[in-house]
PLY file of the C-alpha trace (Angstrom):
ply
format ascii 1.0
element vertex 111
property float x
property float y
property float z
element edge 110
property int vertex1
property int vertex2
end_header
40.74 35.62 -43.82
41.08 31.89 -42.81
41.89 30.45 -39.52
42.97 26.68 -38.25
42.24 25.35 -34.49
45.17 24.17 -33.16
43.98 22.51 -30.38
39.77 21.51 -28.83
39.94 20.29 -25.58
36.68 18.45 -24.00
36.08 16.94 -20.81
33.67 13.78 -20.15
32.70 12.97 -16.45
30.51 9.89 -15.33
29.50 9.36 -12.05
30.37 6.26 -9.85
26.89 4.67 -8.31
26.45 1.52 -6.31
23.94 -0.93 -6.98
20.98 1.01 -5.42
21.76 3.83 -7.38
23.84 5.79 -4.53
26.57 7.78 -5.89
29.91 7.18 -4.49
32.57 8.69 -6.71
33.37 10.17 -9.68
35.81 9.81 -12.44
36.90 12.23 -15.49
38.51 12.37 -18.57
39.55 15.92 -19.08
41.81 18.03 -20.95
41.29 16.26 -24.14
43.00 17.22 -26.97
42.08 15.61 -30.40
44.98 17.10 -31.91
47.52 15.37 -29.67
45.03 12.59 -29.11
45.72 13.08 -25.23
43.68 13.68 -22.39
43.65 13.24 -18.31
42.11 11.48 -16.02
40.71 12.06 -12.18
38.61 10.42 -9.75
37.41 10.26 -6.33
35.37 7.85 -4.45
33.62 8.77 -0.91
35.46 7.80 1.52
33.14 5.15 2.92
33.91 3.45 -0.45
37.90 3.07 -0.21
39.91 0.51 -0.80
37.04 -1.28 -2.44
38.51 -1.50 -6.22
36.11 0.87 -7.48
38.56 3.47 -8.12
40.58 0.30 -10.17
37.79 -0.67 -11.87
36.26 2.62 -12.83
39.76 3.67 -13.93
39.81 0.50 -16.22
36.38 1.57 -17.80
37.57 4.76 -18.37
40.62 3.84 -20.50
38.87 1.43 -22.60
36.66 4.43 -23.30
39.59 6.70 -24.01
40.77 4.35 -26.46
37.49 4.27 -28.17
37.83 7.67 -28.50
41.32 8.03 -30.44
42.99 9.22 -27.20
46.93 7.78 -27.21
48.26 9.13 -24.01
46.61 9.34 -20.79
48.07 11.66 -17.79
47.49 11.73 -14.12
48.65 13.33 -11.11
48.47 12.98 -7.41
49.55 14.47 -4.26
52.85 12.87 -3.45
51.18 11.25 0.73
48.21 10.00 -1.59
49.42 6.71 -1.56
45.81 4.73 -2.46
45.93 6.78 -5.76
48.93 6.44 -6.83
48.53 2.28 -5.90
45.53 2.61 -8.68
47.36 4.37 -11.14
50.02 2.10 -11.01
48.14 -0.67 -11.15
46.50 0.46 -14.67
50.15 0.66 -15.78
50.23 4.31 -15.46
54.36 5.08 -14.97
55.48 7.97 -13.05
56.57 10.72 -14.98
58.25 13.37 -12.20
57.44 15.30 -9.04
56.59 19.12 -9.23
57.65 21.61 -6.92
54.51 21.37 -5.13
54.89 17.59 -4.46
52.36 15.97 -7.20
53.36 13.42 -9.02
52.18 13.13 -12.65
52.10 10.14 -14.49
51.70 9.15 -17.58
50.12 6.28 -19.60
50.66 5.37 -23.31
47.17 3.47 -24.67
0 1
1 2
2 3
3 4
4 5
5 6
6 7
7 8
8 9
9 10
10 11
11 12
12 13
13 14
14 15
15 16
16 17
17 18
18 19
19 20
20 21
21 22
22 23
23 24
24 25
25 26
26 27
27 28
28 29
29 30
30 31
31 32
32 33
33 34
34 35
35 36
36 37
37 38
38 39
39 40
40 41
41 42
42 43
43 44
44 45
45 46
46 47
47 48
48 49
49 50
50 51
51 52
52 53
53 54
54 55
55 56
56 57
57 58
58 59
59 60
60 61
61 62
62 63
63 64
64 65
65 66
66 67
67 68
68 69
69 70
70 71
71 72
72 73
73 74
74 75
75 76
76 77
77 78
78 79
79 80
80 81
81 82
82 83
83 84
84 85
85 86
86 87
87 88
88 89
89 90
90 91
91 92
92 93
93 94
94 95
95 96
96 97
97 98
98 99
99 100
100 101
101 102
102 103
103 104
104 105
105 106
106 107
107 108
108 109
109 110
């Protein structure tokens, strides 16, 4: 009897430190499928840390890495009053997709 995995789906998370080490966020590439060569992405950075581009730049890291790894599409989502995320999403030419019925709004990025 023989058997064929559709789909493996990893997840790779790197913390966010400053320059003494500190950590002050966190970023993730999750949900990836090496069949579909897709995957998502999430982060948060402490709060004493907004609005300092480390969410940008971190997010920038994170898809040269995902391209690295074979992954073609990228999804996000985020709370439709979370305006600072969706700001660095857009910014790293991710393109809104829709809004769900619980007010998240998923986007999507083609690598």
């Amino acid at each position: 009897m023989g058997f064929r995995i559709l789909t493996t789906i990893f997840t790779k998370t790197a913390l966010i430190k400053d320059t003494e080490g500190e950590i002050i966020g966190r970023i993730n590439l999750i949900d990836l499928d090496w069949i579909t060569h897709t995957g998502a992405v999430g982060y948060r950075v402490g709060e004493k840390f907004t609005g300092k581009g480390i969410a940008l730049k971190a997010l920038e890291m994170l898809q040269s890495e995902a391209k690295l790894l074979g992954i073609k599409e990228l999804h996000a989502k985020t709370a439709i009053d979370n305006i600072p995320s969706q700001k660095v999403l857009e910014k790293r030419f991710f393109q809104k997709v829709f809004v769900d019925k619980d007010k998240f709004i998923h986007y999507s990025l083609t690598l």
